[in-house]
N, C-alpha and C positions, 0 to 999 in steps of 0.2 A: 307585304303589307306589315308596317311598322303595329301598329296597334288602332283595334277597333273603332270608330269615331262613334262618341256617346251619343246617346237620343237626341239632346239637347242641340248637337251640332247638326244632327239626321235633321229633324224637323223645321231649322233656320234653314238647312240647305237647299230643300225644298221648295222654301218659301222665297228664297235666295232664287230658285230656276224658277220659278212661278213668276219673280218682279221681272225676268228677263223676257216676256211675253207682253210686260206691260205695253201702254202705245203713250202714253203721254210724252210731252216735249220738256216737260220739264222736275217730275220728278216719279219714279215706278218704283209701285210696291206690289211687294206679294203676301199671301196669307195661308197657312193652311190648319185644319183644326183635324184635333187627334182626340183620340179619348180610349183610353185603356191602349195605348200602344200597337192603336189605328187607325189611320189617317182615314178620316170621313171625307171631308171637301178641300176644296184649293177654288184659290181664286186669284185674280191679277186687276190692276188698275186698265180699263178699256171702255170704249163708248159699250152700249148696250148690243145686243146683238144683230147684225145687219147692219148697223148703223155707221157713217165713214170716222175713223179714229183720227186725233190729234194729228197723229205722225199722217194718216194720208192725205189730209187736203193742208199737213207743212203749216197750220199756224195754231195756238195757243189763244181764245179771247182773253183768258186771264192773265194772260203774260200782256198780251197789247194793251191791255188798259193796267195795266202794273200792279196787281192785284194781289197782295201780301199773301203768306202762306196762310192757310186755316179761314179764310175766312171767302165772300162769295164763293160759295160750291157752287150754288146754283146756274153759275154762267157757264161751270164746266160739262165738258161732253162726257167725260168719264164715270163710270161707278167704281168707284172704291173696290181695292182688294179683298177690304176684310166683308164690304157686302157682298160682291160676289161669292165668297168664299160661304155664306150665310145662304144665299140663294140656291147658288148649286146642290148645298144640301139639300133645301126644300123643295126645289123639282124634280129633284131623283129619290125623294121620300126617306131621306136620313136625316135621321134624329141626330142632334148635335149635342143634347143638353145634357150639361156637367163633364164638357170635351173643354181642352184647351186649344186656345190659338196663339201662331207662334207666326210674328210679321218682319218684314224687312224688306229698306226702302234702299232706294239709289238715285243721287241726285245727279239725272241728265245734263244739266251743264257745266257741271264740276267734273262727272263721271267720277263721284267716290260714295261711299257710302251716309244715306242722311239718316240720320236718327229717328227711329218710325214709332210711331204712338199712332192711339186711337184718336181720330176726330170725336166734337159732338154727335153728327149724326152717328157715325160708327156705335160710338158706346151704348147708344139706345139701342142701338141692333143687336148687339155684342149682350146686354143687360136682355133684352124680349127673348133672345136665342136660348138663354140661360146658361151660356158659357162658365167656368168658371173663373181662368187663369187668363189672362192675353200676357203671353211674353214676346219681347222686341229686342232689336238687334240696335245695340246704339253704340258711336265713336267710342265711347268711357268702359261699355262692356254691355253685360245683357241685363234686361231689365225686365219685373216681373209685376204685374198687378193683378191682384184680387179683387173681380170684377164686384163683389159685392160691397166695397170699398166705393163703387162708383154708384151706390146707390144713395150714400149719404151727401155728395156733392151738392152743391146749386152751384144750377148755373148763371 
């Protein structure tokens, strides 16, 4: 082994094998939150538990009705990576708050890497959780936002 690969890489890669789990048709992210250089949760983009994913009943409503990125979630089957990843902690009773999360997407019909940010709903989750950092994996390089940054926005 040439040389150690830094946190920064550990943590994407993670979140890198976590979007590999994803089930969407059309694009999978993964998420995982750390805090003091420890990984608390993970999460992946998938319908809810039990419930039949994208990829098994092979179609997409938001794709058939052609539906821009970011916008109708609510047609989708999926919960979000970085909600899961918010969830898992709070079923298994980990405290998440002043952890960072570190995300990364891949666009299924391209098969290359899409540049992953927080949605609306996310950030609300991402801001109640009390996360502090969410860092993303994008085309340009890594990207870092200080969620408390997200508290002065309107929407």
């Amino acid at each position: 082994m040439d040389k150690r690969t830094s946190k920064n890489d550990y943590y994407f890669s993670l979140a890198e094998a976590n979007s590999r789990r994803g089930t969407c048709l059309r694009r999978n992210f993964g998420a995982i939150i750390e805090r003091d250089d420890v990984v608390l949760s993970m999460g992946y983009s998938g319908a809810p538990r039990g419930r039949l994913n994208c990829c098994d009943v092979g179609t997409c409503l938001r794709e058939e009705l052609k539906v821009p990125s970011g916008e109708r979630y609510e047609l989708c089957r999926s919960v979000h990576a970085e909600m899961n990843a918010v969830i898992n902690a709070a079923t298994s009773g980990t405290n998440v708050s002043g952890g960072d999360m570190y995300i990364f997407g891949w666009d299924m019909k391209k098969n290359e890497l899409f540049d992953a940010y927080a949605c609306k709903m996310c950030k609300r989750i991402i801001i109640n959780a009390k996360l502090k950092k969410v860092h993303a994996r994008t085309r340009e390089g890594d990207v870092i936002w200080n969620v408390d940054d997200w508290m002065q926005e309107k929407e």
